[in-house]
N, CA, C and O atoms as CSV, one atom per row, in Angstrom:
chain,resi,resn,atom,element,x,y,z
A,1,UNK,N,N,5.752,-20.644,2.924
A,1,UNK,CA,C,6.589,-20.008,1.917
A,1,UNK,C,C,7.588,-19.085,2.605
A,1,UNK,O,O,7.127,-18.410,3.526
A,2,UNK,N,N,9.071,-18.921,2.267
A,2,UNK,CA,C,9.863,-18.545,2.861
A,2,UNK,C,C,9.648,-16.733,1.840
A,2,UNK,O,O,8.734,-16.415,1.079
A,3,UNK,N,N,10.594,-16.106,2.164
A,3,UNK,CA,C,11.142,-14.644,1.598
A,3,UNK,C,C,12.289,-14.743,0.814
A,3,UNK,O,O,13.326,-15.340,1.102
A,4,UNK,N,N,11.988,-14.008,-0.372
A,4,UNK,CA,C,13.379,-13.564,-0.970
A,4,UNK,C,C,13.279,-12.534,-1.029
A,4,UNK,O,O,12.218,-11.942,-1.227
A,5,UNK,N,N,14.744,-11.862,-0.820
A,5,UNK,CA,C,15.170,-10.695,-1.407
A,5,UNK,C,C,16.770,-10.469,-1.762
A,5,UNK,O,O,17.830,-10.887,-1.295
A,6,UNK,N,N,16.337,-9.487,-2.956
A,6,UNK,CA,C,17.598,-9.280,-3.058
A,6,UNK,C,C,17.222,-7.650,-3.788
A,6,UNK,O,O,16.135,-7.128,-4.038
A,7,UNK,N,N,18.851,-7.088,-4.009
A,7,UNK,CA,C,18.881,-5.382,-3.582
A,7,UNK,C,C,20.121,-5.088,-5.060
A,7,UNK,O,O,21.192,-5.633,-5.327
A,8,UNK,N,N,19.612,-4.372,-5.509
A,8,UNK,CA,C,20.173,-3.690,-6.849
A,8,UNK,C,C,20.218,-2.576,-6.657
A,8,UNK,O,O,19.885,-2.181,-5.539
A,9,UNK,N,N,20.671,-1.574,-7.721
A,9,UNK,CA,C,21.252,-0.093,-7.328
A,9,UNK,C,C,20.355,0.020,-9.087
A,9,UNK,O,O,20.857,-0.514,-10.076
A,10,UNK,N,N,19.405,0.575,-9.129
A,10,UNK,CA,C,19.053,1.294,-10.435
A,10,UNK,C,C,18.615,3.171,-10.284
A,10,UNK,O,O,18.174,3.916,-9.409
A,11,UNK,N,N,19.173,3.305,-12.063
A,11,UNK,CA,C,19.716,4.714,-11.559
A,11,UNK,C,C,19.626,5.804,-10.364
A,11,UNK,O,O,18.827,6.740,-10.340
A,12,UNK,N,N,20.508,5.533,-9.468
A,12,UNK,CA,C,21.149,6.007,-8.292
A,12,UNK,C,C,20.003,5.343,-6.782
A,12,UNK,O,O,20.118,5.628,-5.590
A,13,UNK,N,N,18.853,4.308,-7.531
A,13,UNK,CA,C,17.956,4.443,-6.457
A,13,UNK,C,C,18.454,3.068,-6.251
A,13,UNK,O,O,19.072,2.329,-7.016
A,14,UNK,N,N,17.864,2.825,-4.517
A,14,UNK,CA,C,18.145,1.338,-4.216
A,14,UNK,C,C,16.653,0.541,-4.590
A,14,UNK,O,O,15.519,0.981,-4.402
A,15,UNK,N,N,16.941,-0.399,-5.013
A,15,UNK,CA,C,16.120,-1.576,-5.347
A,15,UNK,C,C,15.839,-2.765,-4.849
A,15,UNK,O,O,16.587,-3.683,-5.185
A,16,UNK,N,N,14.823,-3.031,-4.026
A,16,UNK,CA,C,14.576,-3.805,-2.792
A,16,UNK,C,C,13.392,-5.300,-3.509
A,16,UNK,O,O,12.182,-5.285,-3.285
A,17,UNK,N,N,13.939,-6.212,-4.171
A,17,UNK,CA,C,12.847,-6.772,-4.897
A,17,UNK,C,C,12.798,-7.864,-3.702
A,17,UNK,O,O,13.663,-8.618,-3.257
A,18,UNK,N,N,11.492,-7.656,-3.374
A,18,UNK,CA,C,10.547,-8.840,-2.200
A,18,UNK,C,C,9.896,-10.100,-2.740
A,18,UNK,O,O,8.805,-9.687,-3.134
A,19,UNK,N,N,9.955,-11.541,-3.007
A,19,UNK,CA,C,9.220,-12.401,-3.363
A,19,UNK,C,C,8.435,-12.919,-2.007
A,19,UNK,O,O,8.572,-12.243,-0.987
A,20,UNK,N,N,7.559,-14.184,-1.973
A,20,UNK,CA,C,6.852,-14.563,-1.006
A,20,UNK,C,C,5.820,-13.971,-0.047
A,20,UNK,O,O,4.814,-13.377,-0.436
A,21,UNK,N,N,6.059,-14.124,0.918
A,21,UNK,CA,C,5.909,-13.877,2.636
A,21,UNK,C,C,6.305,-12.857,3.325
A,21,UNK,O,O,7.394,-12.936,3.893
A,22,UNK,N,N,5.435,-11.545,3.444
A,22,UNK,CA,C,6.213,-10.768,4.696
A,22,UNK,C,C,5.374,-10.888,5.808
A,22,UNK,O,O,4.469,-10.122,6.136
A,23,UNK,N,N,5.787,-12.022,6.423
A,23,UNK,CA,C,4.777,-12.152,7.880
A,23,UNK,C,C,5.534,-11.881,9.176
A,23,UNK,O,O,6.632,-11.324,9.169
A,24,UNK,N,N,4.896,-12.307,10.338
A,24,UNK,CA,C,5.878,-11.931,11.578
A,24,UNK,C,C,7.088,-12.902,11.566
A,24,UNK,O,O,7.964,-12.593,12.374
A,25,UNK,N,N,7.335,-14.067,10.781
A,25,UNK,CA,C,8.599,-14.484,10.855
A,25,UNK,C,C,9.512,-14.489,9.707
A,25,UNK,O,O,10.461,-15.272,9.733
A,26,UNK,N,N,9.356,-13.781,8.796
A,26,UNK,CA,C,10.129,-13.371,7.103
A,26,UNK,C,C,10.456,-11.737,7.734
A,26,UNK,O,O,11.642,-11.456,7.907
A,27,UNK,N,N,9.389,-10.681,8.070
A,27,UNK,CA,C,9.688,-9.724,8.387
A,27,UNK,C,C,10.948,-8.783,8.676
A,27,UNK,O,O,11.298,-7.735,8.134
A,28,UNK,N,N,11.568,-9.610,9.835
A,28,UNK,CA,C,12.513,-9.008,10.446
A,28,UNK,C,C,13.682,-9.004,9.431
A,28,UNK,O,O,14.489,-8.148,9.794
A,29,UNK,N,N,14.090,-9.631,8.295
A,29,UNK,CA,C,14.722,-10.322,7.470
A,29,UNK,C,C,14.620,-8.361,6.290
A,29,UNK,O,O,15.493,-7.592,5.890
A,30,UNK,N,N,13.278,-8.369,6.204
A,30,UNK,CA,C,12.960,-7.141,4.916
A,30,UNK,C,C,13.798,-5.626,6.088
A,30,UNK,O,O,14.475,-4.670,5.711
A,31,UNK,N,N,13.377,-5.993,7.437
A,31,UNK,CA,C,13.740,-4.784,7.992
A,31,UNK,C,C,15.016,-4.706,8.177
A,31,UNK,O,O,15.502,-3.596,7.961
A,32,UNK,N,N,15.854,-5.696,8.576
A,32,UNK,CA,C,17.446,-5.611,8.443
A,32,UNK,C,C,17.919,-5.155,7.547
A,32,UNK,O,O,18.897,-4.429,7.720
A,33,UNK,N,N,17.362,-5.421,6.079
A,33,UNK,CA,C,17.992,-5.007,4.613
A,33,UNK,C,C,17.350,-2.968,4.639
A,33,UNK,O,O,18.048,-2.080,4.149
A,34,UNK,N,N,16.291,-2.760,5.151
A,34,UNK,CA,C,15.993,-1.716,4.926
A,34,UNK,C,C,17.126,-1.043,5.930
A,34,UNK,O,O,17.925,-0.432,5.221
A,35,UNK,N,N,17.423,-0.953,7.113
A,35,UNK,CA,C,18.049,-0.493,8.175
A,35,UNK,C,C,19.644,-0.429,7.464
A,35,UNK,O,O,20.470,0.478,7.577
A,36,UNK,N,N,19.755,-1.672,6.728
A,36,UNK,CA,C,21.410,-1.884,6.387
A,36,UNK,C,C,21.615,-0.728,4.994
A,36,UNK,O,O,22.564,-0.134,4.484
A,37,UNK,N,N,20.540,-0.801,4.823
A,37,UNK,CA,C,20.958,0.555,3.713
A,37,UNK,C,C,20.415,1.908,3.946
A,37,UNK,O,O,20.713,2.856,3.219
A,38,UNK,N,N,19.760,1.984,4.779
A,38,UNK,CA,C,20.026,3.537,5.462
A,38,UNK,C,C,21.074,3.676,5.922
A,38,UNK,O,O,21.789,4.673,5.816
A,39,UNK,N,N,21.331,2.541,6.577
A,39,UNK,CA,C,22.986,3.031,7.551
A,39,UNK,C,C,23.831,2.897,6.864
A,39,UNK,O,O,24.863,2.735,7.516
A,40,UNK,N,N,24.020,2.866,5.644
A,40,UNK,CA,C,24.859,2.746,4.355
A,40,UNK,C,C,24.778,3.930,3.647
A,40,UNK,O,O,25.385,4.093,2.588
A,41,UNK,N,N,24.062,4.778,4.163
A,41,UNK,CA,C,23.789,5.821,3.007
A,41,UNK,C,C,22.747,5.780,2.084
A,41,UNK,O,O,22.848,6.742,1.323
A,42,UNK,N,N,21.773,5.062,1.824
A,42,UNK,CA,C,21.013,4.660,0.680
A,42,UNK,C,C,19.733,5.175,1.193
A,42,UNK,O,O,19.245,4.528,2.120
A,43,UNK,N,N,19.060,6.259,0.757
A,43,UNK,CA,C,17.850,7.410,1.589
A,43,UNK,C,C,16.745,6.761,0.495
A,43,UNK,O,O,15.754,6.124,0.852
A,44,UNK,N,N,17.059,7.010,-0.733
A,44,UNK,CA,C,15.659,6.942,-1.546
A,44,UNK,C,C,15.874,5.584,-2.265
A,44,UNK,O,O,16.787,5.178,-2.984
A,45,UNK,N,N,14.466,4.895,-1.731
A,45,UNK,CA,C,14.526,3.109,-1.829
A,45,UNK,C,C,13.441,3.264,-2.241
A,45,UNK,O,O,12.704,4.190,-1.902
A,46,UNK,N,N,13.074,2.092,-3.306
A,46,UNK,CA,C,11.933,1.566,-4.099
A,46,UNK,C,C,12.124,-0.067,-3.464
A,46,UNK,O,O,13.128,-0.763,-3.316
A,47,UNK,N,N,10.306,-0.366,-3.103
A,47,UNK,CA,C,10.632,-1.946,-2.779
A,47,UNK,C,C,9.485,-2.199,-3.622
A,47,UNK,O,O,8.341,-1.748,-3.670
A,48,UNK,N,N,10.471,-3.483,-4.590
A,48,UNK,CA,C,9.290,-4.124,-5.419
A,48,UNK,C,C,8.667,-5.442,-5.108
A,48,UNK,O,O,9.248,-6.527,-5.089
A,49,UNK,N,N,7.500,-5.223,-4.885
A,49,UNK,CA,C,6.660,-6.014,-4.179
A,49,UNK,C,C,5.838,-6.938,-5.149
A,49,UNK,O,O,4.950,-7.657,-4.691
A,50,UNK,N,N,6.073,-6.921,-6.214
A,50,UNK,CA,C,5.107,-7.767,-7.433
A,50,UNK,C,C,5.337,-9.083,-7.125
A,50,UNK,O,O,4.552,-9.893,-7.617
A,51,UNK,N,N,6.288,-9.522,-6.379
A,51,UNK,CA,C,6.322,-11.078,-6.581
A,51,UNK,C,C,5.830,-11.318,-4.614
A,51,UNK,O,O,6.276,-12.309,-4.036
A,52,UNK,N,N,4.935,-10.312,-3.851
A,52,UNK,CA,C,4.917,-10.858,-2.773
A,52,UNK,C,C,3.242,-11.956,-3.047
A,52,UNK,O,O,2.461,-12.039,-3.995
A,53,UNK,N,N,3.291,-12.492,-1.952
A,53,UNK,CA,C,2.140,-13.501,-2.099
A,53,UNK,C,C,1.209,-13.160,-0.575
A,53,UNK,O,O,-0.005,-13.357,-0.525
A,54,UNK,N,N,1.763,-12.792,0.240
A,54,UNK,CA,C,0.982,-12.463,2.033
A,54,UNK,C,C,1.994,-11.046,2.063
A,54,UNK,O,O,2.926,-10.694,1.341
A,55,UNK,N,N,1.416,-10.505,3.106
A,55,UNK,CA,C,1.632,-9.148,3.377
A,55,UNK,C,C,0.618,-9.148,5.059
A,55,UNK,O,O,-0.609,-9.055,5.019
A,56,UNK,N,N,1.414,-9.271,6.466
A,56,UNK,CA,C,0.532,-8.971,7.409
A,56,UNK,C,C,0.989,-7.708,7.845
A,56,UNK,O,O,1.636,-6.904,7.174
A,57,UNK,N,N,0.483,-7.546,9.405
A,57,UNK,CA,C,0.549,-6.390,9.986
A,57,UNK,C,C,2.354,-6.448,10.595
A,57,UNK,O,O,2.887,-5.361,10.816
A,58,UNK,N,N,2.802,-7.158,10.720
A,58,UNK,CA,C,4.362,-6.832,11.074
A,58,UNK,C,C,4.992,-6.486,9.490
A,58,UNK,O,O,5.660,-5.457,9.392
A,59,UNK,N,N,4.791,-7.312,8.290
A,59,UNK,CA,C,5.357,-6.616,7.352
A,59,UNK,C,C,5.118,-5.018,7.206
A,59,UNK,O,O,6.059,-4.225,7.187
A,60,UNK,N,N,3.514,-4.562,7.088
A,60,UNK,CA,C,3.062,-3.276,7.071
A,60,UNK,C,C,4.273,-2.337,7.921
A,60,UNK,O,O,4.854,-1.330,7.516
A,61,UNK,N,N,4.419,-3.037,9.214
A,61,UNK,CA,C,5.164,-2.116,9.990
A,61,UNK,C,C,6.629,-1.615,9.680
A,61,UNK,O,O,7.142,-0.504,9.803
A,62,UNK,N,N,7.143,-2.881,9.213
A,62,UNK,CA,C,8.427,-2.792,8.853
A,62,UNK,C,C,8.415,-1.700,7.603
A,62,UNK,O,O,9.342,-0.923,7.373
A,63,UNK,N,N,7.405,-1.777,6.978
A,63,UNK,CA,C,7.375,-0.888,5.849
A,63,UNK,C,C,7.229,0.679,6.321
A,63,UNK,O,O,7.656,1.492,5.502
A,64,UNK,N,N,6.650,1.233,7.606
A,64,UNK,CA,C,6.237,1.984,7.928
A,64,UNK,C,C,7.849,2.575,8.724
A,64,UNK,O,O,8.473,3.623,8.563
A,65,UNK,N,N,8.072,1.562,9.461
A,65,UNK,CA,C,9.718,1.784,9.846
A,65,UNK,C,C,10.692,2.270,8.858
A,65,UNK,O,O,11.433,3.211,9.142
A,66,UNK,N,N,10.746,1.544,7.438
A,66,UNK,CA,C,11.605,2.174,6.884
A,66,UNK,C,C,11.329,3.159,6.366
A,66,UNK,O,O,12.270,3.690,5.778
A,67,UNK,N,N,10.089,3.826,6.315
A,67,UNK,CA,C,9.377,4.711,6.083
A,67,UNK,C,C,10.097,6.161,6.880
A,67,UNK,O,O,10.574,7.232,6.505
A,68,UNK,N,N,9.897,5.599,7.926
A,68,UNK,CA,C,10.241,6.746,9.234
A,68,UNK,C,C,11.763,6.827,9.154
A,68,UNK,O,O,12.290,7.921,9.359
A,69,UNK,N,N,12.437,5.870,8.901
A,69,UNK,CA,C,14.278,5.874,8.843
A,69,UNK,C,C,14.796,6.760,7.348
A,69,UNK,O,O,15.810,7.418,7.582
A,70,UNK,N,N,14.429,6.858,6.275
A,70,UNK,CA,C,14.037,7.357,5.535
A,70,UNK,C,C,14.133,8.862,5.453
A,70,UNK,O,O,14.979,9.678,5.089
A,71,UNK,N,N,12.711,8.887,6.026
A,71,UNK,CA,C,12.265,10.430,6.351
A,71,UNK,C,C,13.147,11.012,7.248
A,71,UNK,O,O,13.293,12.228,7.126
A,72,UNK,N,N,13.702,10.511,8.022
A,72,UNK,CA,C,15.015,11.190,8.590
A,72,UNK,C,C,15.924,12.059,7.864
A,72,UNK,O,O,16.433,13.159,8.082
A,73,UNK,N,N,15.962,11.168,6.891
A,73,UNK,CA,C,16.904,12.134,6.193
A,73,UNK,C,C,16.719,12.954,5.010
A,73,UNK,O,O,17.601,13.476,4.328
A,74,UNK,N,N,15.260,13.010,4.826
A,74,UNK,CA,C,15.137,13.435,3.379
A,74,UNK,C,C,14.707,12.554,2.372
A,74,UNK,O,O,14.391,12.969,1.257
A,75,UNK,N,N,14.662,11.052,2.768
A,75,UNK,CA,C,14.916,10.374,1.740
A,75,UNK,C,C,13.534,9.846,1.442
A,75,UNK,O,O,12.610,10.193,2.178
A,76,UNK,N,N,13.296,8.968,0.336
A,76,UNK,CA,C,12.319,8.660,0.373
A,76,UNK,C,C,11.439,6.535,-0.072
A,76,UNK,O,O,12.057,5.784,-0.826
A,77,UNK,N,N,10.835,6.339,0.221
A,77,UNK,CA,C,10.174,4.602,0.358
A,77,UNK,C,C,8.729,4.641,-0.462
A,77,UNK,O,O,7.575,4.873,-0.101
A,78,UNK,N,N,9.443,4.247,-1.959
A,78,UNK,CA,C,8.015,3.871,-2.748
A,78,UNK,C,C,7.873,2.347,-3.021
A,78,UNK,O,O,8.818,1.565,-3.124
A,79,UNK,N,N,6.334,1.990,-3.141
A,79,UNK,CA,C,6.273,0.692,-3.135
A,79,UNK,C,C,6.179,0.278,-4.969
A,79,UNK,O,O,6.066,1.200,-5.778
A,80,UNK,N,N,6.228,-0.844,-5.325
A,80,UNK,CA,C,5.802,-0.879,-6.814
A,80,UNK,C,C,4.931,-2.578,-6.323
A,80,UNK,O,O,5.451,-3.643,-5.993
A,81,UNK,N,N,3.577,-2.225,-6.457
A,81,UNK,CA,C,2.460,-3.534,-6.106
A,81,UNK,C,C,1.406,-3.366,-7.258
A,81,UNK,O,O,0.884,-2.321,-7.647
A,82,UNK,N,N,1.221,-4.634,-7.705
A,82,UNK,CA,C,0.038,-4.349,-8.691
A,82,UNK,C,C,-0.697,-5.557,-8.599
A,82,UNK,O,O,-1.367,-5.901,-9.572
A,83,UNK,N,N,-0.665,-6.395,-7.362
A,83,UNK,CA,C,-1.575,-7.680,-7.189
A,83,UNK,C,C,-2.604,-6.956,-5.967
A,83,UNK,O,O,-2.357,-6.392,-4.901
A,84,UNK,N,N,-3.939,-7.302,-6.745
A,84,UNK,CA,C,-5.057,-6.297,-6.310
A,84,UNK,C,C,-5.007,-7.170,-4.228
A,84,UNK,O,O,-5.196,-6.632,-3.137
A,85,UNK,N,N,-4.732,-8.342,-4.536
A,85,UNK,CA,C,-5.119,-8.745,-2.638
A,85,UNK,C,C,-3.920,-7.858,-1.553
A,85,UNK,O,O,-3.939,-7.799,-0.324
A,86,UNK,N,N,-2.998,-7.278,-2.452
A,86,UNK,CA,C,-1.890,-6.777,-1.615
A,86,UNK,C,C,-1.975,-5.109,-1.311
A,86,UNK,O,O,-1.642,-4.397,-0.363
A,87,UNK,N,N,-2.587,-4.883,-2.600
A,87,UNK,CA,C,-3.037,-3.403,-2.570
A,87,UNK,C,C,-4.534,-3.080,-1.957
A,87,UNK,O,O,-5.049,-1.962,-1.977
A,88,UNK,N,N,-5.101,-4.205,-1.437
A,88,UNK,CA,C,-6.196,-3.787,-0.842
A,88,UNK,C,C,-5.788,-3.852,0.587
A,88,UNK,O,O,-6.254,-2.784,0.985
A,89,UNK,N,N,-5.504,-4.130,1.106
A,89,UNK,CA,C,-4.472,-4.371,2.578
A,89,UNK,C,C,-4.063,-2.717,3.008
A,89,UNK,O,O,-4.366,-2.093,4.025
A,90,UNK,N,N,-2.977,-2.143,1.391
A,90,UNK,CA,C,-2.626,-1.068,1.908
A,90,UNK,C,C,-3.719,-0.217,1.819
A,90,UNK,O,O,-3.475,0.933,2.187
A,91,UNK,N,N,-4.925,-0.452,1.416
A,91,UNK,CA,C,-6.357,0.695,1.119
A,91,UNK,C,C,-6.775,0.413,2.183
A,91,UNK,O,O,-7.017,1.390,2.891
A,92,UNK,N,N,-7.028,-0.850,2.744
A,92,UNK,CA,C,-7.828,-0.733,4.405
A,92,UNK,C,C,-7.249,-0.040,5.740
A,92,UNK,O,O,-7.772,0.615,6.642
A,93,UNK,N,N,-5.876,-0.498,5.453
A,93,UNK,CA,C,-5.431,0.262,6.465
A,93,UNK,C,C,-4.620,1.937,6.293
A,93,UNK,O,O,-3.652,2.379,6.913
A,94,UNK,N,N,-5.629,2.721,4.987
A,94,UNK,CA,C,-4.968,3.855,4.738
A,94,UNK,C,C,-3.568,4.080,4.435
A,94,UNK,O,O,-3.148,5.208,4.179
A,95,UNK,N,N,-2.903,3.150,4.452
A,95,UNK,CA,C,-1.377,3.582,3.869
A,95,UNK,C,C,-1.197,3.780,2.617
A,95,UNK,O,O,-0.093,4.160,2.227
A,96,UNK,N,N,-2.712,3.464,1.331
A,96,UNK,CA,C,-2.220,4.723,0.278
A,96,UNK,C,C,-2.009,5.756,0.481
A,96,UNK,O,O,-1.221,6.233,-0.337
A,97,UNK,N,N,-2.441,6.630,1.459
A,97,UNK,CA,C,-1.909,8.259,1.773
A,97,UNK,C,C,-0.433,8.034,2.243
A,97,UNK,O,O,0.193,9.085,2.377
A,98,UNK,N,N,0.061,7.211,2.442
A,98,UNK,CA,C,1.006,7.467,3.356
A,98,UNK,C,C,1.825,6.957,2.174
A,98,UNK,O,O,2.293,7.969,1.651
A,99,UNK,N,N,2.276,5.736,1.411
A,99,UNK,CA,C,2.937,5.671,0.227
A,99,UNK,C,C,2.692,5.725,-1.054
A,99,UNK,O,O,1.605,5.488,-1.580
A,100,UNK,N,N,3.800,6.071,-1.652
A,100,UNK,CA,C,3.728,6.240,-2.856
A,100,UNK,C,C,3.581,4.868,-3.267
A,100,UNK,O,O,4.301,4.142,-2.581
A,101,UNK,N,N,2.989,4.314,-4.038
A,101,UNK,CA,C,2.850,2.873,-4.991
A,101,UNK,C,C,2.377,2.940,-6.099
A,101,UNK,O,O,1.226,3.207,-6.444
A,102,UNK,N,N,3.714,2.573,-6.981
A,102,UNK,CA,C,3.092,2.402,-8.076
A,102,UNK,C,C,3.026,0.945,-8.828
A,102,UNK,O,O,3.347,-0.154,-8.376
A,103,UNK,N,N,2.629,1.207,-9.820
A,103,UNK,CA,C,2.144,-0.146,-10.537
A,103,UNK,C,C,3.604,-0.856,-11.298
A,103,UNK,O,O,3.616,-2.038,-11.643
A,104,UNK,N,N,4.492,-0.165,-11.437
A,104,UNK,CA,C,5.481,-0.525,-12.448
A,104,UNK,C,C,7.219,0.246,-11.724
A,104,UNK,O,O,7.424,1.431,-11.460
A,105,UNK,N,N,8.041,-0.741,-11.602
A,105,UNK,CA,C,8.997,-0.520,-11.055
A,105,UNK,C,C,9.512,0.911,-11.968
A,105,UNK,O,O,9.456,2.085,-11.602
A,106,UNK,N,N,9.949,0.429,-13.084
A,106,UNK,CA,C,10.255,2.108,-14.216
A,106,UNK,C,C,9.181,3.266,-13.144
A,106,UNK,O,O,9.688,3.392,-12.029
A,107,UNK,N,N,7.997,3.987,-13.299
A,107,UNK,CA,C,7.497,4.660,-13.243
A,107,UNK,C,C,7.786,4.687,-11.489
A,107,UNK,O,O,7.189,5.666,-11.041
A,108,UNK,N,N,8.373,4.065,-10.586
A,108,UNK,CA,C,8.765,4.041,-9.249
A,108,UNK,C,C,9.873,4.980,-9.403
A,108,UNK,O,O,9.946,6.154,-9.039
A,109,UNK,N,N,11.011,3.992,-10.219
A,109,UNK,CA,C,12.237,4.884,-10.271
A,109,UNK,C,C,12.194,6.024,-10.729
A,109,UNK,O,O,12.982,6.906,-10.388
A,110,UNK,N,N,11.002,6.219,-11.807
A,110,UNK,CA,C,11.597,7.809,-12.109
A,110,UNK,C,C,11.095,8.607,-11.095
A,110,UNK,O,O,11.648,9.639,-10.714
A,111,UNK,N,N,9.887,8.083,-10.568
A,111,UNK,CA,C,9.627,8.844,-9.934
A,111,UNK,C,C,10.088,9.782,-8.357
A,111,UNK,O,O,9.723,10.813,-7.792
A,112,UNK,N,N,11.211,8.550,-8.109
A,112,UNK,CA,C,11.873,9.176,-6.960
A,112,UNK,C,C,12.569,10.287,-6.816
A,112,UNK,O,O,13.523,10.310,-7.593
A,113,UNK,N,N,12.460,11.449,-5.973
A,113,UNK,CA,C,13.007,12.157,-6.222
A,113,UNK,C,C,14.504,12.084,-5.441
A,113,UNK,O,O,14.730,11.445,-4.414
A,114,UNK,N,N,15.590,13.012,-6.297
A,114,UNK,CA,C,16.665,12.932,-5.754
A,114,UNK,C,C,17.321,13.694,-5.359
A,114,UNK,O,O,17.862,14.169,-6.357
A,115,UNK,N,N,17.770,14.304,-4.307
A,115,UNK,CA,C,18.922,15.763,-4.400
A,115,UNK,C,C,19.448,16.074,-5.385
A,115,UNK,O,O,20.202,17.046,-5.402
């Protein structure tokens, strides 16, 4: 299974919707789009993850990268996942402490905060 994505602007936040595959060869693909909109200006990003199907350890990372590119500036990387095999991934390897995820893209966006 290949990756889709594609990137919307909802109120003032960027919108990162992920289908498929984030494995070591879809990956690099989610991290270019994250990188291309930091370096664009775009700090506080929501990636919606409801339509992913795999999730490995290079996706995790990339997530953790834009995590850190992000935090550079203030900005901030919430996830919106509500398929229990994807959210157990982020419980084993502790990255619920580390992101915000919520269940529902709305309750993502509001929740971002903004300058």
């Amino acid at each position: 299974m290949d990756l889709s994505l594609s990137t919307r602007t909802e109120s003032g936040r960027s919108v990162v919707a992920v289908g498929g595959e984030i494995d070591v060869y879809t990956a690099p693909r989610l991290r270019d789009q994250l990188v291309e909109l930091v370096d664009s200006g775009h700090y506080h990003i929501v990636v919606d993850m409801r339509e992913v199907e795999f999730l490995d350890s290079t996706g995790l990372g990339v997530l953790v990268g834009g995590l850190k590119r992000v935090g550079q500036h203030d900005g901030s990387l919430r996830l919106v996942c509500n398929q229990e095999r994807i959210l157990k991934i982020f419980r084993i390897t502790g990255l619920t402490k580390v992101f915000p995820i919520h269940e529902t893209l709305e309750e993502a966006v509001a929740a971002t905060e903004m300058p």
